[in-house]
C-alpha positions in Angstrom: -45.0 -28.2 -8.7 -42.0 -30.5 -7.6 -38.8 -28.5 -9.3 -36.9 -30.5 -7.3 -37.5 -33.5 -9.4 -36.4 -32.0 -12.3 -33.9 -33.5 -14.4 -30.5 -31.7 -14.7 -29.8 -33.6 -18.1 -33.3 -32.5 -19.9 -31.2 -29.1 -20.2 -29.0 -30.9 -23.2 -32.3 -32.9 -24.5 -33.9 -29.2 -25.2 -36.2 -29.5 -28.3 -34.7 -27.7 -31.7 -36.8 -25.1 -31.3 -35.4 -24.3 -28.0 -32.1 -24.7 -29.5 -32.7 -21.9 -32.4 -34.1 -19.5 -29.8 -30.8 -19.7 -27.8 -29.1 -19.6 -30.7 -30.5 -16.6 -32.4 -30.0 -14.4 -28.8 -26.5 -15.4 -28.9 -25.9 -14.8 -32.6 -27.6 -10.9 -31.6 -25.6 -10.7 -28.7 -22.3 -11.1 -30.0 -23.3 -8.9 -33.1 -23.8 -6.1 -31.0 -20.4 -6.6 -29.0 -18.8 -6.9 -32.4 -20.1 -4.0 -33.7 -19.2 -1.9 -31.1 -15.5 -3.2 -30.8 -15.5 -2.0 -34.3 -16.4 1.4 -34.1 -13.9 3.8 -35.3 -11.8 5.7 -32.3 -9.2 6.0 -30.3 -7.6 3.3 -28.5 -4.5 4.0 -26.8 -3.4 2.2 -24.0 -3.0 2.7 -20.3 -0.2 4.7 -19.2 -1.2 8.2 -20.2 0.5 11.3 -20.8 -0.1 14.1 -17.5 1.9 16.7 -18.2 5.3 17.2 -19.6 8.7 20.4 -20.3 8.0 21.8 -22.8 4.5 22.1 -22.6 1.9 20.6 -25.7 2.0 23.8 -28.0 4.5 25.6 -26.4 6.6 28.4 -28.4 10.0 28.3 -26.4 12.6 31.4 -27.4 15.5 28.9 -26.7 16.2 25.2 -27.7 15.8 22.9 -24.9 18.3 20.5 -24.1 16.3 17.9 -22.6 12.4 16.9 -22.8 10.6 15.6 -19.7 7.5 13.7 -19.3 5.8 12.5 -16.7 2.8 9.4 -17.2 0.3 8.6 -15.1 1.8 5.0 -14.8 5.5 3.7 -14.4 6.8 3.2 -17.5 10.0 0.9 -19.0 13.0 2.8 -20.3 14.1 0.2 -22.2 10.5 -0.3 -24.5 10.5 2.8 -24.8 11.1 5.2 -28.2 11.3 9.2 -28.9 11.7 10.4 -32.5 11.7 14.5 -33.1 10.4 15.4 -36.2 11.4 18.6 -37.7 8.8 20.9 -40.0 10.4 19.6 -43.1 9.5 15.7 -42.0 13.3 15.0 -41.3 13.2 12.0 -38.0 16.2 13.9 -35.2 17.2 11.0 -32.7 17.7 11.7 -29.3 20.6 11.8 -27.3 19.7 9.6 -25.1 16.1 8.8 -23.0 16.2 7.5 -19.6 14.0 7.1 -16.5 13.8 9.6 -13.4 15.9 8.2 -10.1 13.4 8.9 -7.8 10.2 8.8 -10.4 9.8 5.8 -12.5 6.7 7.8 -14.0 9.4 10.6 -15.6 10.9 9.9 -18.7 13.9 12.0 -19.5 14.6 12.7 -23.1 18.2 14.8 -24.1 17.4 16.8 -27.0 20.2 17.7 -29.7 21.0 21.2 -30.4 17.4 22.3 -32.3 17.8 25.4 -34.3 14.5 27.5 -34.9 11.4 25.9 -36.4 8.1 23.8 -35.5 9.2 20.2 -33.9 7.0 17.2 -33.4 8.6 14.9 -30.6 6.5 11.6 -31.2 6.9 9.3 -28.0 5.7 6.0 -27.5 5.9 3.7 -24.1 5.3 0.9 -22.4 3.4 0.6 -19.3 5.6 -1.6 -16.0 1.9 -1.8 -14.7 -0.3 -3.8 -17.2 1.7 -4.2 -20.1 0.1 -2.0 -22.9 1.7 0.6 -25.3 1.0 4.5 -25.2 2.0 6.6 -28.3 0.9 10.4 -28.8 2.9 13.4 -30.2 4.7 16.6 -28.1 4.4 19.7 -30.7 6.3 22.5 -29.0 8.2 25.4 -31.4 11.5 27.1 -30.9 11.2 30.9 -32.2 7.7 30.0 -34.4 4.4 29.8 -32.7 2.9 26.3 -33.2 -0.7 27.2 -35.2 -3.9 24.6 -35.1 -2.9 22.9 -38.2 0.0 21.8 -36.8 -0.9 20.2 -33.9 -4.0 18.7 -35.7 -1.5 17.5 -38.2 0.4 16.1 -35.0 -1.9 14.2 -33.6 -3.0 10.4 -33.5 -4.8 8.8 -36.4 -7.8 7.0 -34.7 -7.6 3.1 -34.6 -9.6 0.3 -33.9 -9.6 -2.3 -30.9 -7.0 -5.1 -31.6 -9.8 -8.1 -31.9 -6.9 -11.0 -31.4 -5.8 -9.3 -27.9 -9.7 -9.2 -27.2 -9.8 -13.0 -28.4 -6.8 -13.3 -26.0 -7.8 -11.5 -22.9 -11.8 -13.2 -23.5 -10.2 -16.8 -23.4 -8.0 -15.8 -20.4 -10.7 -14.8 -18.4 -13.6 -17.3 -19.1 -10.4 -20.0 -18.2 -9.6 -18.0 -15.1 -13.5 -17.9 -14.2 -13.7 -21.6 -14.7 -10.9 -22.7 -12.9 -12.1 -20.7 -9.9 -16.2 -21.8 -10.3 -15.0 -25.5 -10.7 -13.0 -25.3 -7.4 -15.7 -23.8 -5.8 -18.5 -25.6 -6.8 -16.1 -29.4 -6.5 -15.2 -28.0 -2.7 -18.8 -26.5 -1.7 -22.0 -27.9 -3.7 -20.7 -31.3 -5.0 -19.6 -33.0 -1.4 -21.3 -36.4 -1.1 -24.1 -36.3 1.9 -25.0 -39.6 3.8 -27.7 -41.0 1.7 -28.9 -43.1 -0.8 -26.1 -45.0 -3.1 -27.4 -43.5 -6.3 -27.3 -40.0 -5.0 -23.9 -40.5 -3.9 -22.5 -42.2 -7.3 -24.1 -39.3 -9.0 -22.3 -36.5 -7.1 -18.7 -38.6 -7.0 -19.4 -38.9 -11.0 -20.0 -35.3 -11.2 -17.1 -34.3 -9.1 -14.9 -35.7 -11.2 -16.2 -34.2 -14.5 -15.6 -30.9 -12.6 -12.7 -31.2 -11.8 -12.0 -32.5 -15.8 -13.4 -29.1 -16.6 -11.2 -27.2 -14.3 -8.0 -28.7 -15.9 -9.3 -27.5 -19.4 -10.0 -24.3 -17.7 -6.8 -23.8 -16.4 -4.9 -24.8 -19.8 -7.2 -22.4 -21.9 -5.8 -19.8 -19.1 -2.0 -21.3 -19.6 -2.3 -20.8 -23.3 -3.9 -17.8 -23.6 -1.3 -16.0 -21.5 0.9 -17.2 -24.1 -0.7 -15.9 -26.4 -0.7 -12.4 -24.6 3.0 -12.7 -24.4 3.2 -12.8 -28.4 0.5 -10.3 -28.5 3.1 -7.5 -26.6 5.7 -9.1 -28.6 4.3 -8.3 -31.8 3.3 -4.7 -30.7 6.8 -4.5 -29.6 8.6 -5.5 -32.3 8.1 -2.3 -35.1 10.2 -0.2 -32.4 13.0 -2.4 -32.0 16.4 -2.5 -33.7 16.2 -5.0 -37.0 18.8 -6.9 -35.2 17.0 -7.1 -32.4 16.6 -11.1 -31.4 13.4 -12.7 -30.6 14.2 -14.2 -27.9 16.1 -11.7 -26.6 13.2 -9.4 -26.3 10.7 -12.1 -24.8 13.4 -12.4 -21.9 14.0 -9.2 -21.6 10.3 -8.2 -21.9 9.5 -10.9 -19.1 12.4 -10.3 -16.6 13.1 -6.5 -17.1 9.2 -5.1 -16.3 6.7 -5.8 -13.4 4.2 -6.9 -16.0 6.6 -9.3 -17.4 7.8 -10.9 -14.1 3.9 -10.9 -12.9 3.2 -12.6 -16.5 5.8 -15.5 -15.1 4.8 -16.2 -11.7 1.1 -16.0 -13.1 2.1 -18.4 -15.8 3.9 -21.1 -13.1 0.8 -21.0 -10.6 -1.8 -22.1 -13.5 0.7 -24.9 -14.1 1.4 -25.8 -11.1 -2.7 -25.6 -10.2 -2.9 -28.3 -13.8 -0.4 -30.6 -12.4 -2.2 -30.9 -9.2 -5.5 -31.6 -11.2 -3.7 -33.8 -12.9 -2.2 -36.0 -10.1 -5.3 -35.6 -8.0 -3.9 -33.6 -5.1 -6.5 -32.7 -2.2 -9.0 -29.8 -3.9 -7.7 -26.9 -1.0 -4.4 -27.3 -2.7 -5.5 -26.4 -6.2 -7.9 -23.8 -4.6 -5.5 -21.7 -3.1 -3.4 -21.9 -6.5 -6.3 -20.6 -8.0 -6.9 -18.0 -6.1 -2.9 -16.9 -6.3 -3.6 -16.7 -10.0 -6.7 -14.9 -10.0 -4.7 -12.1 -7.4 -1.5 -12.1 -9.8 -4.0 -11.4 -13.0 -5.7 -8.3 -10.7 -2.2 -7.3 -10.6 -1.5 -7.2 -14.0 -4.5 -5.0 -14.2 -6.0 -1.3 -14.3 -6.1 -1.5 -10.5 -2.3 -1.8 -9.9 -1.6 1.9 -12.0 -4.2 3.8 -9.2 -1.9 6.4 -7.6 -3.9 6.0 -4.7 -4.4 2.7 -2.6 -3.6 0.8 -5.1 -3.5 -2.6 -2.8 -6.5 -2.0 -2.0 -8.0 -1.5 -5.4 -5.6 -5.0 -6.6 -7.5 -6.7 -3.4 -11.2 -5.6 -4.7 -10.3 -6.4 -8.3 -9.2 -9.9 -7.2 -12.1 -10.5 -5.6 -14.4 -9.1 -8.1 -12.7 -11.8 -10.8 -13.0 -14.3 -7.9 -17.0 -13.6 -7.5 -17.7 -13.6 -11.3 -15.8 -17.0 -11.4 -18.3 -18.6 -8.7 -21.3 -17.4 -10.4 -20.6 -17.5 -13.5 -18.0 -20.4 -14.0 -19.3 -22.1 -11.4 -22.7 -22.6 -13.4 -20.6 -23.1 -16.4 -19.0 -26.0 -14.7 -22.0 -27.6 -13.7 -23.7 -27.2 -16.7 -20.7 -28.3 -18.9 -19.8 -31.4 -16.4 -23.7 -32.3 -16.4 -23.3 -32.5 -20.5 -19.8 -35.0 -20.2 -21.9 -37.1 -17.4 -25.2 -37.9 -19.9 -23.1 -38.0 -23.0 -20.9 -40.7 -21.5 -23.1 -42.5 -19.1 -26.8 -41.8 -20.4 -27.9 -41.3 -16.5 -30.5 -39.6 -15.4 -31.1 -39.4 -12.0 -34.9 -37.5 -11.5 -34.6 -35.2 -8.9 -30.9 -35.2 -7.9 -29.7 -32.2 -10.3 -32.5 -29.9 -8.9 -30.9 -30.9 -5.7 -27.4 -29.5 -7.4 -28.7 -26.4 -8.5 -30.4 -25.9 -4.7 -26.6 -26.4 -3.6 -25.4 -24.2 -5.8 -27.8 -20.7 -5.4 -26.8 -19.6 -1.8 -23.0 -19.3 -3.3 -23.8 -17.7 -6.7 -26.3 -15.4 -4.4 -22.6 -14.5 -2.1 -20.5 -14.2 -5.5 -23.3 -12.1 -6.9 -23.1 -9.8 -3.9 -19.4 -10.0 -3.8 -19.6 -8.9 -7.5 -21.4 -6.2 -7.1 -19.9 -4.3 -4.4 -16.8 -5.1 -5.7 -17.6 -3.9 -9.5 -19.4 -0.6 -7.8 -16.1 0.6 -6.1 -13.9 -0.3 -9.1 -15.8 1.8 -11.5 -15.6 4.4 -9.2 -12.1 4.3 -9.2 -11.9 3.8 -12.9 -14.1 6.2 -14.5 -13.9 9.6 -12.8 -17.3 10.6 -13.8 -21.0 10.7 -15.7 -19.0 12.6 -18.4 -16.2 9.9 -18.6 -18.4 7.1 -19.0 -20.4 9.1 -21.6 -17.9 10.0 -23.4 -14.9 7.5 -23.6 -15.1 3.6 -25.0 -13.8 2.8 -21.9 -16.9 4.0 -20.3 -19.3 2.9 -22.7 -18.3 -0.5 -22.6 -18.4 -0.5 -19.0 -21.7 0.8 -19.3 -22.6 -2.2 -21.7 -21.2 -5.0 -19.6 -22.9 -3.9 -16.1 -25.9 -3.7 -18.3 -25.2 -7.4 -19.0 -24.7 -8.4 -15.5 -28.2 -6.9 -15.0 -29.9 -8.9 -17.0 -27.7 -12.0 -16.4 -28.6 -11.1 -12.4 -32.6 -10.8 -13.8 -32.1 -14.2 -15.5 -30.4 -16.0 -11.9 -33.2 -14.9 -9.4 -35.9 -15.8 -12.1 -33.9 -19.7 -12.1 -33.5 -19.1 -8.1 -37.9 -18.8 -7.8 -38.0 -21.8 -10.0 -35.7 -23.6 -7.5 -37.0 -21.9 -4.2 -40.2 -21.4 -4.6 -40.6 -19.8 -1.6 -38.5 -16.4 -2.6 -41.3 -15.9 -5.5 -44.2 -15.9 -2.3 -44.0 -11.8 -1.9 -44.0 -11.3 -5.5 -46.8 -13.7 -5.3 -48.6 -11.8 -2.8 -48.4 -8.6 -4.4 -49.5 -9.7 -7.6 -52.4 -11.9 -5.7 -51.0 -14.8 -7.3 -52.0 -18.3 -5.9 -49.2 -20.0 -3.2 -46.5 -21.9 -5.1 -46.8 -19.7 -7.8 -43.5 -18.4 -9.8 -43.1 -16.2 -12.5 -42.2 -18.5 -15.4 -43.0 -22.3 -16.0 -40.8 -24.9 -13.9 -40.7 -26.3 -17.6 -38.5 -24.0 -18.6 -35.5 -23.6 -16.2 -33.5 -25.5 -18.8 -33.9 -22.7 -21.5 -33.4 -20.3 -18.7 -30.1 -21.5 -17.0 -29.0 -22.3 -20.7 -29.4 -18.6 -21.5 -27.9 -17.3 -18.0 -24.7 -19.5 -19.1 -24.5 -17.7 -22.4 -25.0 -14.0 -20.8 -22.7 -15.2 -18.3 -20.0 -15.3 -21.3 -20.8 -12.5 -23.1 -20.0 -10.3 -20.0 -16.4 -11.8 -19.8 -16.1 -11.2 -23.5 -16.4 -7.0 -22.5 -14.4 -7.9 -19.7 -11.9 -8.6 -22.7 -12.6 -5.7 -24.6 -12.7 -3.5 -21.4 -9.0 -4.5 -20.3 -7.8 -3.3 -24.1 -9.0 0.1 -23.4 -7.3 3.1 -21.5 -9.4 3.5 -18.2 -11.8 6.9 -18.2 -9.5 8.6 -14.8 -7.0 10.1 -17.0 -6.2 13.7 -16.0 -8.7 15.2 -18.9 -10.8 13.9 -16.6 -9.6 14.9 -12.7 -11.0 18.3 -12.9 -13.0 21.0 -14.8 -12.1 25.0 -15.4 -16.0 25.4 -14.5 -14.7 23.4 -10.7 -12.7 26.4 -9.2 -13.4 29.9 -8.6 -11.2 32.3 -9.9 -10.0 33.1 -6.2 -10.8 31.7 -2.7 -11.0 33.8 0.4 -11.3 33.0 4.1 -10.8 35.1 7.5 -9.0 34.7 9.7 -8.8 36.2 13.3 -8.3 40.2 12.0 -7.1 38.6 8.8 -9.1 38.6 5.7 -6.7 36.1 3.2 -7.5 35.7 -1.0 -5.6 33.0 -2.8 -5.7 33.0 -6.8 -3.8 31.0 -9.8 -3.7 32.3 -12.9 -3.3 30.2 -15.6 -4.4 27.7 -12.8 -2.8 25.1 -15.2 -0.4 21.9 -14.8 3.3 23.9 -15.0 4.3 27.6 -14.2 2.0 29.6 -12.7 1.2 33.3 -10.9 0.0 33.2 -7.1 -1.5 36.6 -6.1 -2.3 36.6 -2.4 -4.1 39.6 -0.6 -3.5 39.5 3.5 -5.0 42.4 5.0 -6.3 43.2 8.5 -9.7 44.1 8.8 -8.4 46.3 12.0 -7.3 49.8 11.4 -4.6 50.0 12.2 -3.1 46.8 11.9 -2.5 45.2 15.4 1.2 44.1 14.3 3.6 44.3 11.3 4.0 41.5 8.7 7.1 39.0 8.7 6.5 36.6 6.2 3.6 35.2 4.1 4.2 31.9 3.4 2.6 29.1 0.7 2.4 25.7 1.3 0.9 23.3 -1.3 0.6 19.8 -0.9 -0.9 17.3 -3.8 -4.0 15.2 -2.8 -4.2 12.5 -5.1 -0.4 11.2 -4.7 2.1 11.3 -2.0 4.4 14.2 -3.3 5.2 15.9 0.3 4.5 19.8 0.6 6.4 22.6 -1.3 6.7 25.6 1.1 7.6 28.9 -0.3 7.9 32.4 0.9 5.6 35.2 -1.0 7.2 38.2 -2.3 4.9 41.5 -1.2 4.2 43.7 -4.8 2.6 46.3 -2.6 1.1 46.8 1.4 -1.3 43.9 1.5 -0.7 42.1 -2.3 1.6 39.3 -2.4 2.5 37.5 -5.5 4.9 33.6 -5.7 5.6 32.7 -9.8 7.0 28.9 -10.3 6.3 25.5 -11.3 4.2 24.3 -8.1 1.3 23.2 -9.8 3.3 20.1 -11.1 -0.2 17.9 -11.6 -3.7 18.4 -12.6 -6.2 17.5 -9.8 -6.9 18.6 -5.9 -4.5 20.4 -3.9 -4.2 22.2 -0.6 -3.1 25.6 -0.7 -2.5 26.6 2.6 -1.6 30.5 3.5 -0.1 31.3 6.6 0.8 34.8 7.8 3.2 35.3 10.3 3.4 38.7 12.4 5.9 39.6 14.9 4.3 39.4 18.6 1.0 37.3 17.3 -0.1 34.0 16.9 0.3 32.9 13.1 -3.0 33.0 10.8 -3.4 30.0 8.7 -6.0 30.0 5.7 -6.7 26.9 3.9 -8.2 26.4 0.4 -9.2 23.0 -1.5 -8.1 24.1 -4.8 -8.5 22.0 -8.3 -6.3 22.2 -11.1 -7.8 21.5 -14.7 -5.4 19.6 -17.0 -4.6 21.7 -20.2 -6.9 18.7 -22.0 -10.1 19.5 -19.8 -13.1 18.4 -21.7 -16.2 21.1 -21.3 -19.0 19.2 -19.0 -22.1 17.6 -20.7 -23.6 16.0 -17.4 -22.3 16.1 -14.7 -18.3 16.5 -14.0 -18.4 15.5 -10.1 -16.1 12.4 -8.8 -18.5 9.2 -9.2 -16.1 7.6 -6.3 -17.2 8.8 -3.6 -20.5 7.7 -4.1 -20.2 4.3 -5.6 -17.8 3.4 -3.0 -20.7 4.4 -0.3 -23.0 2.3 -2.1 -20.5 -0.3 -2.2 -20.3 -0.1 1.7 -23.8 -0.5 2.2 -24.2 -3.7 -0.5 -22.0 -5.0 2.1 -23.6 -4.5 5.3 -26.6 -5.2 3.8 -25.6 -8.9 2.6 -23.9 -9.4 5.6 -26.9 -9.0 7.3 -29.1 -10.7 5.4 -26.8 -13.7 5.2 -26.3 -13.6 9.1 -30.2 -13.2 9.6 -30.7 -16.5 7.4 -28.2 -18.5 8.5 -29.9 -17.8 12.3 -33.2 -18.4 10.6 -32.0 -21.9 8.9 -29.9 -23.1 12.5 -33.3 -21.8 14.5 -35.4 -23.8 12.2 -33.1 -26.9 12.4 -33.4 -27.7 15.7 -36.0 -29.4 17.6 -38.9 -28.4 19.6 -39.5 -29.1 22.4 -43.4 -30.6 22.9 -45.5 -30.1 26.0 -47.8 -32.8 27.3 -51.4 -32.0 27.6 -53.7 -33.9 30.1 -54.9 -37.5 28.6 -52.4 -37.1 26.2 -49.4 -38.8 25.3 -46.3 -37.1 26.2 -43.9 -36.9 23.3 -40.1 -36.2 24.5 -38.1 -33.5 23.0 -37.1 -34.5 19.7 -39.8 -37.0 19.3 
């Protein structure tokens, strides 16, 4: 079995048999994808409703003057629309709507004078962090108590994902991919070795279709964020004024929100990366272009709305775009560069592509590593748990496309045996196969690399369809009812210390606190008790304020404190005159007022895919490390000893 010596151009010269078999997997393939992006649901977009004054279903005895709510994500005041609906259908416009000074996540909407009824305040915003729309209603009654019909009435029709932004976003990313693979794969596997004149013609031939491919790449990319921009442009325009000028909008959409003005500089780096592929400018040039544009795209992305470390999430998504570009559009390129070579030339050079695709495994085998450990610790961070990926598109998609990967990653180490025979010899062993054996027929790494290419695509497709949907780490999902006790208690010195919340829900809420001494009688009076609370998944500072006793040994603090859903620190401290102060400290969990019941499991999946994550890494660091040592041991020479009557060969000889 010589696989080097197999021809990379016999991949395109596949029998039509061959060539219905691919087809018919693709055809099924891209059923199933379309199938599921049309499913009936929800698909809002990314900047999601936390909490907001007046509460969802509120029954207020006096009209508000203003409305605030706060979003998970910063939003733009000037995208942005509220229209109040009365109970007779009648649209109330605002006063006015602005954004918080010191929170861009707070929009501010000053109501009119509302006299007594049922009122639907419909709102709809645009994200500063990736670009996308969010719409939902705010059903709240002034002197009538809003009923389930109403707020059913209220709520969102259900609608499908948009399948031109999914066209968009698919194009964007397969151009992105190959722009990055081609780079790669031109700077790394294609350099020209001493050797014979025909291999080296063949790889300067090749290089150049490469970097031909990467130019189309990088214009598919150019055009499709173009087409993005229409996209939001389109979406935008129903809320607008009728006089409202095209271009107008476009500049203010692209030089008035981050999205916009990471949009532009995105948009000049892919041009400036096709003018250097144009004019031939040295390939480290047009890599480092390519990899500014792959980090501006991560942060356009879900990453950049995390509330926390959101660098480091826009660093991992970069790279994760980055790794699937290596391994999957670096085969791409190859295989599409391989096709322009025999179509125009009719070479075929026996045993010089296997030596390609030998180049090429050890860096789809790093971008495959990168990929995963990368893709574990950005699902953690984007779907909050079992439950959320159960239960939201978001998730199930997710689902779908690392399902993909799977088999894509099945199909790559079957073509890596094929191509190193030597990683099929345990497999071998275990299965008492002969030496040299492989799982599948060198005949038919064509079929095989033919079909990785096409998975390959069909997981940046529900990349597309992924970056449409709302992530599954909204605040329905941050916490449970079923997640916190209905009162902590801890001791302290002499002091036994119970903390409870009641409703325990985003807004106003009743602390009771019971500090007593187990001691009778007390060593020492009581000056103050004093709450502290300090939010856990966002930098808000601490809130410190003094309980009020209701009798010896209950105290009781009433307020807005609990201003988000998700994990706090309550800390109690109890301060008596002559002693040392007791502090108690409770990990408490506010639900959201959306909390869905648990069907799983409801526990973070962060923690534990960014573990796993870790040890990918130190794994494939180690594994890399121990075979580069392995291939530099095995490279150099030995050193011979001369026996007796023989003849002495010198080192190196």
């Amino acid at each position: 079995m010589k696989v080097a010596g197999f021809p990379l151009f016999k991949l395109f010269a596949v029998a039509h048999p061959h060539r219905t078999f691919l087809w018919r997997h693709a055809v099924a393939w891209l059923v199933v994808l379309g199938w599921l992006v049309l499913l009936p649901g929800p698909a809002s977009a990314h900047a999601s409703l936390v909490r907001s004054t007046p509460a969802g279903n509120a029954t207020l005895t006096d009209p508000p003057h203003e409305a605030r709510l706060w979003f998970s994500e910063p939003v733009s005041p000037a995208f942005s629309t509220v229209t109040i609906i009365d109970g007779q259908g009648r649209a109330i416009p605002p006063v006015s709507i602005r954004v918080g000074d010191d929170d861009p996540t707070l929009l501010i909407v000053t109501l009119p004078d509302l006299p007594p009824g049922l009122y639907n305040l419909r709102w709809k915003v645009l994200s500063e962090t990736d670009g996308h729309f969010t719409q939902g209603p705010l059903v709240f009654g002034v002197g009538s108590e809003v009923s389930a019909a109403s707020a059913a009435t209220a709520s969102e029709p259900a609608s499908s994902i948009p399948l031109v932004e999914v066209f968009l976003r698919w194009l964007n990313f397969a151009g992105l991919m190959g722009l990055v693979g081609a780079a790669g794969v031109a700077a790394v596997v294609l350099k020209p070795s001493p050797g014979a004149l025909r291999e080296r013609r063949f790889m300067r031939l090749l290089h150049h279709r490469v970097l031909r491919w990467a130019f189309w790449c990088t214009a598919a990319a150019l055009l499709a964020g173009g087409g993005v921009l229409g996209w939001q442009v389109v979406v935008l325009r129903p809320t607008l004024p009728e006089n409202a000028a095209l271009t107008a909008v476009v500049w203010q959409l692209v030089s008035h929100t981050r999205w916009g003005q990471m949009w532009l500089a995105r948009q000049a780096v892919l041009a400036a990366a096709m003018f250097c592929l144009r004019r031939r400018y040295p390939l480290p040039v047009t890599g480092l272009l390519a990899v500014g544009a792959v980090g501006l795209q991560a942060s356009m992305g879900h990453a950049s709305g995390l509330s926390r470390a959101p660098a480091l999430a826009v660093t991992l998504d970069a790279l994760h775009i980055a790794a699937a570009g290596i391994w999957v559009g670096g085969l791409l390129a190859l295989v599409v560069a391989s096709l322009l070579l025999y179509r125009q030339t009719g070479y075929r050079f026996a045993g010089l592509s296997g030596r390609v695709w030998k180049r090429f495994s050890p860096l789809a085998v790093l971008g495959v590593l990168v990929l995963v450990a990368s893709g574990l610790y950005s699902t953690g961070r984007q779907a909050a748990s079992v439950d959320a990926v159960l239960t939201t598109r978001y998730g199930q998609f997710l689902a779908g496309k690392l399902s993909l990967v799977l088999l894509v990653g099945m199909v790559g180490l079957v073509n890596s045996m094929l191509l190193h025979p030597r990683l099929a010899a345990p497999l071998a062993r275990l299965l008492k196969k002969p030496p040299g054996w492989t799982p599948v027929s060198p005949h038919r790494l064509s079929r095989l690399v033919l079909v990785e290419a096409g998975l390959g695509l069909l997981v940046v497709l529900a990349t597309g369809v992924i970056t449409t949907l709302p992530t599954a780490n909204g605040p329905e999902f941050s916490a449970s009812p079923a997640d916190t006790p209905a009162a902590f208690s801890q001791q302290v010195d002499d002091m036994v210390i119970t903390f409870s919340a009641r409703p325990n829900r985003p807004g106003q809420n009743l602390f009771s606190i019971r500090a007593v001494s187990v001691r009778k009688p007390p060593p020492a009076e009581m000056m103050r008790l004093i709450v502290r609370l300090t939010y856990l998944d966002q930098d808000f500072g601490r809130m410190s304020v003094d309980a009020v006793e209701i009798e010896p040994g209950l105290y009781q603090v009433g307020g807005n404190y609990f201003t988000n859903p998700g994990r706090w620190k309550v800390q109690v401290i109890a301060r008596r005159r002559g002693l040392k102060d007791a502090s108690a400290q409770f990990q408490w969990v506010v639900p959201p007022a959306s909390a869905r019941a648990e069907i799983v499991s409801t526990r973070p999946l962060e923690p534990v895919l960014t573990i796993t994550a870790g040890m990918v890494i130190l794994l494939a660091t180690a594994g890399l490390t121990g075979l580069y040592f392995r291939r530099r041991t095995a490279a150099r020479p030995r050193a011979r000893i001369a026996l007796p009557g023989s003849v002495q060969v010198q080192n190196g000889g």
